[in-house]
TORRO-677457 format. One record per residue: x, y, z of N, C-alpha, C in turn. Coordinates in steps of 0.1 Angstrom, whole numbers, plus 5000, padded with zeros to 4 digits. Example, Ala and Ser with C-alpha at 12.3 -4.5 7.8 and 13.67 -1.06 7.14 Angstrom:
# residues 2
513249435078512349555078513249675078/512849785071513749895071512950005079/
END
This chain:
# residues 69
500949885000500050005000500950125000/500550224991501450344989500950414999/502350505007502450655018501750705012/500550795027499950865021500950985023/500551095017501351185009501451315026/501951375027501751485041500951555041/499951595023499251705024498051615026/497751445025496651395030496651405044/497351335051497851325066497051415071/497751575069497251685076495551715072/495051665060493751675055492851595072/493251485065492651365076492851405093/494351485094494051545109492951625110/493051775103492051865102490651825103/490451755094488651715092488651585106/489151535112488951485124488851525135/489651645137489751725148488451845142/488351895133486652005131485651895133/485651755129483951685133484051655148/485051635158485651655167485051745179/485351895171485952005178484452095177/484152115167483352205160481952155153/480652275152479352185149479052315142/478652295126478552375120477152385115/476652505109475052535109475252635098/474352615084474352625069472852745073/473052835067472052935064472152965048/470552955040470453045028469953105030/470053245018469653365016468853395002/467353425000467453424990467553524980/468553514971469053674964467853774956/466453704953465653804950465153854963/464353764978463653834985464053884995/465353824996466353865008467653995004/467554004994468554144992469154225003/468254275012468254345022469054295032/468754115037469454105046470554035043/470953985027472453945022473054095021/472754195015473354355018474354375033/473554345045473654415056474754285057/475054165055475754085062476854135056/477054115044478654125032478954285039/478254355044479054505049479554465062/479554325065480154305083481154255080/482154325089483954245086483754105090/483254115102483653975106481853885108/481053825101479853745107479453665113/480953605118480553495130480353555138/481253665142481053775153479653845155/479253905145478053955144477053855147/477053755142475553635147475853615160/477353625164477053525180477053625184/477153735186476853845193475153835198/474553855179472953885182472653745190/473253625189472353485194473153575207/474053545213474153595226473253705234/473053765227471853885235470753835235/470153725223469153695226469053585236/470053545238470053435249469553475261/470753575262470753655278469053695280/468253785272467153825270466153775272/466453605265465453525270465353455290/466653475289467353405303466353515317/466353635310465553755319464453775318/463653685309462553705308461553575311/462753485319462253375321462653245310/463053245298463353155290461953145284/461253255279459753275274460353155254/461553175254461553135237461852965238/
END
């Protein structure tokens, strides 16, 4: 059986340690009815930043209001 190569190796670490490490979540936008809110995202430097921000406020929010959501 032929070495795998180093740039598989590191492939096969990577994707083992993100299914691992990390849990990821797929949002679409749709570009005729959603314009508005694909606009406002692509003007954010950073959007993980921005969504966990807003999920985090909304967390806390719900947390004070009893966990009404």
């Amino acid at each position: 059986m032929p070495k795998k190569s180093q740039y598989k190796r590191k492939l096969e670490y990577n994707n083992t340690y993100n299914r691992n490490n990390y849990r990821s979540f797929s949002v679409r936008f749709n570009n005729k009815s959603e314009t508005d809110i694909i606009e406002w995202l692509e003007k954010k430097e950073f959007v993980k930043a921005y969504l966990t921000g807003l999920i985090k406020a909304d967390m806390e929010a719900s947390k004070n209001n009893g966990g009404t959501d």
